[in-house]
C-alpha positions as CSV (number, residue, x, y, z in Angstrom):
1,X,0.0,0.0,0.0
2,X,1.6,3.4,-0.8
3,X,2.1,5.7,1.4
4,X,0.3,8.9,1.9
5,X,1.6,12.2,0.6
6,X,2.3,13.2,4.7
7,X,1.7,12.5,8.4
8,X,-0.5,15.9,8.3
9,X,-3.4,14.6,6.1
10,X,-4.2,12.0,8.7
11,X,-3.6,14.5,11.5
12,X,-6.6,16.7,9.9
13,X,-8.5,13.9,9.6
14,X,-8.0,13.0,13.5
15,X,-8.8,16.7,14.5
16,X,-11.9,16.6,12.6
17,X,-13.7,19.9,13.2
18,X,-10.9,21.8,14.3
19,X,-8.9,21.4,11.1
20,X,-9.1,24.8,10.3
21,X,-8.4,26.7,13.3
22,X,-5.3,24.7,13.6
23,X,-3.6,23.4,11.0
24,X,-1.2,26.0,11.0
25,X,-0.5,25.4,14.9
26,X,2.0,22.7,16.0
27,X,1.8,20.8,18.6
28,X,4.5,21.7,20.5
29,X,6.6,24.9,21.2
30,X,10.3,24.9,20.3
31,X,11.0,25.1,24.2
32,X,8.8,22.1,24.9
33,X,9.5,19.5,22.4
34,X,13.5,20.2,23.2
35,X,12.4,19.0,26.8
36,X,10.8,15.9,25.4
37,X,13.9,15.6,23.2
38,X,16.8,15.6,26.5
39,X,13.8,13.9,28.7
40,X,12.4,11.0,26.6
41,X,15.0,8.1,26.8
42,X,12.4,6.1,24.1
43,X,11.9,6.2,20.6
44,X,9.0,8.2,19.6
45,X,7.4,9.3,16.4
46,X,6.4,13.5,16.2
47,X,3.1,14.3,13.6
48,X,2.5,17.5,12.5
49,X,6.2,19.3,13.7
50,X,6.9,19.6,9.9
51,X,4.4,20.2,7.6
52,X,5.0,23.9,6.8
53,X,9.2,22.7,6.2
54,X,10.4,23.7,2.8
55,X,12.4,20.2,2.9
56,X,9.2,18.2,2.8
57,X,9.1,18.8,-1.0
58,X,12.4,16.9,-1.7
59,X,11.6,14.0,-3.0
60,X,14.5,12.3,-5.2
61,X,12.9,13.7,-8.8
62,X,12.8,17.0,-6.9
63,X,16.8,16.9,-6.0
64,X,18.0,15.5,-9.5
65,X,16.9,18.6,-10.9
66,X,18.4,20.9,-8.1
67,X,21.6,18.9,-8.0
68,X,21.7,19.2,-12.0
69,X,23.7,16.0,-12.6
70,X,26.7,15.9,-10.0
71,X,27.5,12.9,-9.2
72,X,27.0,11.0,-5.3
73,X,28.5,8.2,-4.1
74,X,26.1,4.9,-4.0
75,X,26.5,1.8,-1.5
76,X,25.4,-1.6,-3.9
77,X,23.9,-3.8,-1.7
78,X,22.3,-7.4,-2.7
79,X,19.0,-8.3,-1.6
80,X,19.8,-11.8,-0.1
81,X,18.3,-13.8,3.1
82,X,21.8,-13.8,4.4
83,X,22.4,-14.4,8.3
84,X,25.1,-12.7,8.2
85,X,25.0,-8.7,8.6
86,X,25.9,-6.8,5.1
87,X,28.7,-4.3,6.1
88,X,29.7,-1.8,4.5
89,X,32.9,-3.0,3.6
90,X,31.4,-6.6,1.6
91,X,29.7,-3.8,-0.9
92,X,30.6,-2.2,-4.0
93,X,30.2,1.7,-4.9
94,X,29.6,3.4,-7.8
95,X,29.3,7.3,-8.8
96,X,26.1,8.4,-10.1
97,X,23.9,11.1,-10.7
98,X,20.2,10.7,-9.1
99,X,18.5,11.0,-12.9
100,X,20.8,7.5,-13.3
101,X,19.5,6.0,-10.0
102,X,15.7,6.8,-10.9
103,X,16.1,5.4,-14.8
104,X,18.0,2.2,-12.9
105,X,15.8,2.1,-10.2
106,X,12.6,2.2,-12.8
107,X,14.5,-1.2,-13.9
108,X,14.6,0.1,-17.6
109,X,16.6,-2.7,-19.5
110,X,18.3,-0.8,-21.4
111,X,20.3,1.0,-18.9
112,X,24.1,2.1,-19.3
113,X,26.2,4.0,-17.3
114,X,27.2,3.5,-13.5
115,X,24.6,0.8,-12.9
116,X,25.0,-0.8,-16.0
117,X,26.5,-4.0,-13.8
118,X,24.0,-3.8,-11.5
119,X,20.6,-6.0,-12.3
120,X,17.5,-4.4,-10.2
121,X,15.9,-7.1,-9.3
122,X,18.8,-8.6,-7.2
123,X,20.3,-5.1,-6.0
124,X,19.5,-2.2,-4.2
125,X,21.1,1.5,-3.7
126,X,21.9,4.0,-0.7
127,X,23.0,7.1,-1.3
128,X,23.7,7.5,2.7
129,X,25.7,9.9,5.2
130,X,25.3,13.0,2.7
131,X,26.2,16.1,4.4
132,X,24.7,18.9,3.0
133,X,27.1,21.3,3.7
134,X,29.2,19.0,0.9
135,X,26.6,18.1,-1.1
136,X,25.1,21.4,-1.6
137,X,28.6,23.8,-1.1
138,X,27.2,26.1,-3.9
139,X,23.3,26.6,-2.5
140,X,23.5,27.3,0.3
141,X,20.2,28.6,0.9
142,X,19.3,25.2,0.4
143,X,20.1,24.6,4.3
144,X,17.1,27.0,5.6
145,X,14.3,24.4,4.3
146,X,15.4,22.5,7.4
147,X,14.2,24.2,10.3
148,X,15.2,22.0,13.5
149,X,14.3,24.9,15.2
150,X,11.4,24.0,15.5
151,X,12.6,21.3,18.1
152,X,14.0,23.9,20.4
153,X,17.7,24.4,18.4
154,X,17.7,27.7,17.5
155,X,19.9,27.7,14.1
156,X,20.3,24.4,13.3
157,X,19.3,23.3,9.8
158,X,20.2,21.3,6.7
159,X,23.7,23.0,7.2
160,X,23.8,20.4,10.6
161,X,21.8,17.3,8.2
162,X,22.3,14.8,6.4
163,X,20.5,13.2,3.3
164,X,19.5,9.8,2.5
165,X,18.4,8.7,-0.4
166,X,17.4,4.7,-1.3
167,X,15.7,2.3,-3.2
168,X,13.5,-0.7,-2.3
169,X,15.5,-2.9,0.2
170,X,18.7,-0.4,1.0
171,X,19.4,-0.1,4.7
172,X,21.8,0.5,7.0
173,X,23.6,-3.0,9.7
174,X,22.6,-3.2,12.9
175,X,24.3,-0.6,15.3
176,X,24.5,2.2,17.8
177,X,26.0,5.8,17.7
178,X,28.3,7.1,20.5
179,X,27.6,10.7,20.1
180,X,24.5,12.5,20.6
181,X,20.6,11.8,20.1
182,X,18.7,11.8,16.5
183,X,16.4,13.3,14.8
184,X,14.9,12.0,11.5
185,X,12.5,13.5,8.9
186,X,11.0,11.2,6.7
187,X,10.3,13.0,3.0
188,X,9.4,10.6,0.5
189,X,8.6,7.0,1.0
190,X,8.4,4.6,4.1
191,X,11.5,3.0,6.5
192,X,10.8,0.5,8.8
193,X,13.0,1.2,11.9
194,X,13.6,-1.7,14.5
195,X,15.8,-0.3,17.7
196,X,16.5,-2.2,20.7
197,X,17.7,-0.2,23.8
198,X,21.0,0.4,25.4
199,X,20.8,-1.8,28.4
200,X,20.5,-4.6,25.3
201,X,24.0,-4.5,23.9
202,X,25.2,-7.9,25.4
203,X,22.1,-9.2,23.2
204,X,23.7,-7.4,20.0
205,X,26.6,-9.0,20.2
206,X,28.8,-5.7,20.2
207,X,32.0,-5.2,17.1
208,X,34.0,-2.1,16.3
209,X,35.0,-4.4,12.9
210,X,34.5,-2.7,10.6
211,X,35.5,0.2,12.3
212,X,33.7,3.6,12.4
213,X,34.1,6.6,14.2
214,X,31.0,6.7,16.6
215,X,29.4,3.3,15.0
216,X,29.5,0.3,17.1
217,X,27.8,-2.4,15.1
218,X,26.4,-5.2,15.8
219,X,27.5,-8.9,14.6
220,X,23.8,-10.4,14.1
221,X,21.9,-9.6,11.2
222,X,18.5,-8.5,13.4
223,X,15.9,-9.2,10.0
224,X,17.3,-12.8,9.6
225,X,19.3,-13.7,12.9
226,X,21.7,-16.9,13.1
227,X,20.4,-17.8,16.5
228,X,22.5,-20.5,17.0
229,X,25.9,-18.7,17.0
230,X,24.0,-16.0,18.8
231,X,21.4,-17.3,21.0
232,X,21.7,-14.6,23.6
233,X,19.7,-12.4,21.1
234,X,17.0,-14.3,21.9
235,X,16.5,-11.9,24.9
236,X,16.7,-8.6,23.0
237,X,13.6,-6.1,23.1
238,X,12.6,-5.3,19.7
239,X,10.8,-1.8,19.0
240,X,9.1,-1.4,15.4
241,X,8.1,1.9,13.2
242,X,7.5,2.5,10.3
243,X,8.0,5.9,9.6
244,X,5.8,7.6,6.8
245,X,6.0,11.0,4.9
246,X,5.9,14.3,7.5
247,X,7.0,12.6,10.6
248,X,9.8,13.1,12.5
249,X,11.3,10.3,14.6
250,X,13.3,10.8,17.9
251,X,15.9,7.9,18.7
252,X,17.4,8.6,22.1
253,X,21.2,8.0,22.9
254,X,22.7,4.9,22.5
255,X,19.5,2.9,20.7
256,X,20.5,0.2,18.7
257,X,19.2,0.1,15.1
258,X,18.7,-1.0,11.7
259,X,17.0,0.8,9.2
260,X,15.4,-0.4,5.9
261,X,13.8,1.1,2.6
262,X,10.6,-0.4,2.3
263,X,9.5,1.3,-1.0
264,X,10.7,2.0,-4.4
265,X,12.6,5.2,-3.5
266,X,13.0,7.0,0.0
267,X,14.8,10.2,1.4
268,X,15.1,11.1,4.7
269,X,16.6,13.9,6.3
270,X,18.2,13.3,10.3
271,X,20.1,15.5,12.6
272,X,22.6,13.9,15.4
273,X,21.7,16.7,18.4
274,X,24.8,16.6,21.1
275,X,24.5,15.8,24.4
276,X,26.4,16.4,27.5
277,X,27.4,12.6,27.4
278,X,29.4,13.4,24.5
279,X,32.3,14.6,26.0
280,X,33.3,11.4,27.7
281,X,31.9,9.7,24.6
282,X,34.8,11.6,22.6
283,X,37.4,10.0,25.1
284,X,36.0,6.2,24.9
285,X,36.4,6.6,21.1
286,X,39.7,8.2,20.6
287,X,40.6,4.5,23.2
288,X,38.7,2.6,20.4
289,X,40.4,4.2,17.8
290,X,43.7,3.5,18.8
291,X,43.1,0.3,20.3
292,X,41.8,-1.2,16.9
293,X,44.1,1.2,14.5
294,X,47.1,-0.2,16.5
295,X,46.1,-3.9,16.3
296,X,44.7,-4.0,12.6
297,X,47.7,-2.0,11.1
298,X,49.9,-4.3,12.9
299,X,48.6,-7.3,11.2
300,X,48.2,-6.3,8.2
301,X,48.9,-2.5,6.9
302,X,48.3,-3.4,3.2
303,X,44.8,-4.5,3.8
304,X,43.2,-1.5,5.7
305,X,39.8,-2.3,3.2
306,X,39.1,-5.2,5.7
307,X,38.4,-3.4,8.7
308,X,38.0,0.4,8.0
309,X,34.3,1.4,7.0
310,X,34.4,3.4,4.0
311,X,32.8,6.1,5.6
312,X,36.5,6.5,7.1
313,X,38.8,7.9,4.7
314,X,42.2,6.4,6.4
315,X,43.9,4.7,8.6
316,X,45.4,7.4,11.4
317,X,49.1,7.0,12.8
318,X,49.7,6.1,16.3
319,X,51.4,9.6,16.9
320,X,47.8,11.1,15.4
321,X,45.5,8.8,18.0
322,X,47.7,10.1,20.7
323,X,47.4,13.3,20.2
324,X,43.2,12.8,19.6
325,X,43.0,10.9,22.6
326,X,45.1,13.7,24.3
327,X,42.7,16.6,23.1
328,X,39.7,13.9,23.9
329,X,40.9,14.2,27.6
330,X,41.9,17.6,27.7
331,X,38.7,18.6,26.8
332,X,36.7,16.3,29.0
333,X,38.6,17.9,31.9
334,X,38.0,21.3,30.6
335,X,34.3,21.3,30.4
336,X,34.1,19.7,33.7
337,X,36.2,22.5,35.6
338,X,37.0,21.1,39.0
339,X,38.5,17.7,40.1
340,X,35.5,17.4,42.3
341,X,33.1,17.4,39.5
342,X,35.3,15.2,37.3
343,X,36.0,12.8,40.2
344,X,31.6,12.9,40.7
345,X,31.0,12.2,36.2
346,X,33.8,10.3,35.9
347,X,32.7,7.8,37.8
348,X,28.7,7.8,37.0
349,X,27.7,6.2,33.6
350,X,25.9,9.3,32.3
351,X,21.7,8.5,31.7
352,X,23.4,4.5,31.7
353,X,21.9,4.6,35.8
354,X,22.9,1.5,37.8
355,X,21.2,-0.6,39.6
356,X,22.0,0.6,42.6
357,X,21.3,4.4,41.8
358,X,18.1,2.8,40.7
359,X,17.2,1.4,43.4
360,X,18.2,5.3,45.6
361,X,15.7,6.5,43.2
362,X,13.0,4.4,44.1
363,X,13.5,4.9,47.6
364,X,13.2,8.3,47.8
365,X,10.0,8.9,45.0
366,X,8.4,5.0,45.6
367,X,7.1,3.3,42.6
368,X,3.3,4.3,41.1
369,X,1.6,1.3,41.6
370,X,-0.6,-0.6,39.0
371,X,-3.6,-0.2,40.4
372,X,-3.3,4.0,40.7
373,X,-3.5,6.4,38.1
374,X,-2.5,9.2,40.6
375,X,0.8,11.3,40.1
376,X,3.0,12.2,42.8
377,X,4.0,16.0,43.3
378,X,7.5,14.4,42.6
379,X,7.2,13.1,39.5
380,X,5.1,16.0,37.8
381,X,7.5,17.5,36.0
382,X,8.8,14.4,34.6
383,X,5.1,13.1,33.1
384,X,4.8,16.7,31.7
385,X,8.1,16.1,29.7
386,X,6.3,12.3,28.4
387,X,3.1,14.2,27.0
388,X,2.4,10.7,24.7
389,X,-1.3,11.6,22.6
390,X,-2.2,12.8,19.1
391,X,1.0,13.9,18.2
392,X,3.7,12.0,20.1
393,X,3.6,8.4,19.9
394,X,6.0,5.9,21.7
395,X,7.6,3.0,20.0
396,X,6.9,0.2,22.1
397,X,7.9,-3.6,22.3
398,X,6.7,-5.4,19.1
399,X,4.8,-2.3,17.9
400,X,4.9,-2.1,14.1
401,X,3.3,1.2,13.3
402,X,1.7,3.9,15.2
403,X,-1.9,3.6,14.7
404,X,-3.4,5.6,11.5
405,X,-6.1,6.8,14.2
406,X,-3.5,8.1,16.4
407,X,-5.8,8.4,19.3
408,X,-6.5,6.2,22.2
409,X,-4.3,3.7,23.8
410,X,-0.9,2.8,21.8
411,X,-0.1,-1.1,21.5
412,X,2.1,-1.8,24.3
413,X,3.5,-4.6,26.8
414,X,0.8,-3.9,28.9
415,X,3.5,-2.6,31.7
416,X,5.4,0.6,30.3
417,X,2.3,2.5,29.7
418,X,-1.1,4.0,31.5
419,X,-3.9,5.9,29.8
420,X,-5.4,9.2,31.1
421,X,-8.1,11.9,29.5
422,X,-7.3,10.1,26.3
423,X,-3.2,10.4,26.4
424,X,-0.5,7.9,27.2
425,X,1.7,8.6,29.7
426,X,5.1,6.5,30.9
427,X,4.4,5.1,34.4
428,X,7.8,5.4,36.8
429,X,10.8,3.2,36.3
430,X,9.7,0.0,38.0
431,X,11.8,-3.4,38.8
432,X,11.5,-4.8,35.5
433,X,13.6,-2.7,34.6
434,X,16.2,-3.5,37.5
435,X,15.7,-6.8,35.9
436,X,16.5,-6.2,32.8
437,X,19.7,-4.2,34.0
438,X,21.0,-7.3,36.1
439,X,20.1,-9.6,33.3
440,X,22.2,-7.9,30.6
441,X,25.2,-7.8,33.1
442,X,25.4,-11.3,33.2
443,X,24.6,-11.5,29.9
444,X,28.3,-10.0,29.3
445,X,29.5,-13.2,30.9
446,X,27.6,-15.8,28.9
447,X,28.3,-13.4,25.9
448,X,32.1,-14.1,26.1
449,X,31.7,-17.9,27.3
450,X,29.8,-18.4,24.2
451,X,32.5,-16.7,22.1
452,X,35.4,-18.6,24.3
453,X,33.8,-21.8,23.3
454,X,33.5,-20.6,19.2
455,X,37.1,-20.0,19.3
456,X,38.2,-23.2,21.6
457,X,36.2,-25.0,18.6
458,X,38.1,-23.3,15.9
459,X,41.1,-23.4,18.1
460,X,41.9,-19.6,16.7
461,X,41.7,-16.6,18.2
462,X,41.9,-13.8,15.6
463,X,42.8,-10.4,15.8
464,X,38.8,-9.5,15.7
465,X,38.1,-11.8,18.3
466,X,40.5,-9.5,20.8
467,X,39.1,-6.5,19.6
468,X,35.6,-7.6,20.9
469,X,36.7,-7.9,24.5
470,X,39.2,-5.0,24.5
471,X,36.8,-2.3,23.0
472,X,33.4,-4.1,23.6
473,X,31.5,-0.6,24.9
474,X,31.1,-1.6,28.4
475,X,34.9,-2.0,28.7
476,X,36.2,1.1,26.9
477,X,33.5,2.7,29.2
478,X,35.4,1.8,32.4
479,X,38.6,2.6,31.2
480,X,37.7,6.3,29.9
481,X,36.5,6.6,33.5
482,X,39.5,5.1,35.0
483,X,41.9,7.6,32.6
484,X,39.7,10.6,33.3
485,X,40.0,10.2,37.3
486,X,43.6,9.3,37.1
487,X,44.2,12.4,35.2
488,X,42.0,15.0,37.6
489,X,44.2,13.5,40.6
């Protein structure tokens, strides 16, 4: 079923008669959906932020003809059942205009040029990671028909985005970013998201091969997992979208996902917004970086196509991951002032919260309990910052969509979520939670005993299978931590 031309005609529809007194008023200030934004710590889906954006016009026919034939990178992908995930490095790449890609992706027979090699039916495109301030260097005015402004960050635009632009079946691996929180804009064409949350990442089977720069990827392909070699996966929570035309999806810090084209073209437009997190973040990858630069040079420095995501232009010295690891540090202890302070971050796993400072938590504000609807004076502030309804809807657990009435009660485990005057709000943290927390930790042990007994079966342990223990995130984590505090003493 195609989709429809944006989120904003349903929207009027759900409004009924007060379609025309308001379809020129979004639903949330700047100030208050920024709250949401550094509040929420779930995915959730924004109608009716973006209807009036200039952007929302860009389909791919639209940007051939403003682009006027340059020429953009593609990823060749296959569209295969493999179990295993398709990096970036197993594909091929090929220079195109987007005129080319639509003629090709119209699978006209007669095709020449860049996709010549390329049959349709068994391959798909991505023009992915296109920074606009590259892509359009000579329009500039271009970058003002993106107005994240209207999220609460005065000034950023297109000249902060970046454009993606895919056919039928193009997505991106499994993985999380490092930096920041995202926002996406969905233009032309559907993407079905799935995202599993942080405390997940022993389920995802964690690997900085191939290596990227704020990408930790994961090893199981989630669409068509080999449970066998990965049976902890078995345990992750899986969170479905599908994001249509006009709606903007949030994806908090540290969300694992994979993203896939599910019609004949998309574009999308997303924005990484930075966090305060970030600045530790910096110093766990510049330890990644060298860590993995060091051992994969080492064994083979003629082969850097192996390991490095193309998305990385080269392979950096040692002398060069010094010194960014240096100026990672340097400017960790700089925003943090004080050794008190640094001694106080240093040591706390920012938004990551133990068990234990769970557990402080519920002491001191109590858990809502099932049975009550009633909001403590306590938690006020944090509900008004969760105002799920018409125009913000959480992904939840197995969800597929969010519902084309968007009223009412969202599809949900039954736990997460309670329903009041006709909105959803997010009850308190409760001890599932907890659960799940304690669970993944010892699902880092069972995690490397399953990979111990791989390799004892192989009777090889590779370079790659180092790396995972080394710079799995949970590690590189605790020794950031451990170098900040030694260096604030």
């Amino acid at each position: 079923m195609a989709a429809s031309p944006g989120a904003i005609t349903n929207a009027d529809s759900a409004l009924g008669g007060g379609e025309k007194e308001d379809k020129h008023v979004k639903p949330f200030t700047p100030e208050k959906a920024k709250e949401i934004i550094m509040c929420l710590q779930q995915p959730a889906v924004f109608y009716n932020m973006a209807f009036d954006w200039p952007a929302r016009l860009w389909t791919a026919k639209h940007l051939s003809e403003v682009l006027h034939g340059k020429q953009i990178r593609f990823r060749m992908g296959r569209k295969s059942t493999d179990t295993a995930p398709q990096f970036e490095t197993a594909c091929n790449y090929v220079e195109a205009t987007l005129e080319e890609f639509l003629s090709w992706n119209c699978d006209q027979s007669s095709i020449s040029g860049a996709f010549r090699d390329y049959d349709h039916s068994k391959f798909w495109a991505y023009a992915d990671y296109k920074y606009f301030v590259s892509l359009f260097e000579d329009k500039t005015d271009i970058f003002q028909d993106v107005i994240w402004s209207d999220f609460g960050f005065p000034g950023r635009n297109g000249r902060e985005s970046t454009l993606w632009i895919g056919s039928l079946g193009a997505h991106t691996p499994c993985h999380l970013d490092t930096y920041g929180c995202n926002l996406v804009f969905q233009v032309q064409g559907r993407k079905r998201w799935h995202l599993f949350p942080p405390e997940d990442t022993p389920f995802l089977y964690p690997t900085r091969i191939p290596y990227e720069e704020s990408s930790v990827f994961s090893k199981i392909n989630v669409v068509n997992p080999d449970l066998k070699r990965f049976p902890q996966f078995r345990k992750a929570r899986r969170h479905m979208v599908t994001l249509s035309p006009g709606q903007v999806l949030f994806v908090p810090r540290h969300w694992w996902h994979y993203v896939e084209s599910i019609d004949p073209v998309t574009v999308s437009i997303n924005s990484w917004i930075e966090l305060e997190e970030d600045h530790q973040a910096r110093v766990e990858e510049a330890i990644t970086r060298m860590l993995v630069c060091a051992l994969k040079t080492a064994e083979n420095p003629h082969n850097t196509r192996a390991w490095l995501n193309p998305t990385e232009l080269e392979e950096t010295s040692h002398e060069a991951n010094c010194h960014y690891l240096n100026g990672a540090v340097s400017a960790f202890l700089n925003h943090h002032g004080t050794s008190e302070v640094v001694g106080t971050q240093a040591l706390r796993t920012n938004r990551d919260c133990t068990v234990k400072e769970e557990l402080d938590v519920h002491s001191r504000v109590g858990v809502e309990q099932a049975a009550s609807h009633t909001v403590s004076s306590g938690t006020v502030k944090q509900e008004a910052a969760r105002p799920f309804g018409l125009d913000l809807v959480p992904v939840t657990p197995g969800s597929q969509e969010p519902s084309s009435e968007r009223g009412g009660i969202f599809e949900n485990d039954g736990e997460d979520f309670v329903s009041k005057n006709g909105k959803s709000f997010r009850k308190l943290p409760n001890t599932k939670r907890q659960r799940m927390m304690s669970e993944s930790e010892n699902a880092v042990v069972e995690q490397i005993a399953s990979d111990r007994t791989v390799a004892l079966s192989q009777t090889f342990v590779s370079t790659d299978d180092l790396l995972d223990c080394l710079v799995n995130p949970q590690v590189t984590r605790l020794v950031a931590q451990l170098l900040i505090q030694g260096r604030s003493m």
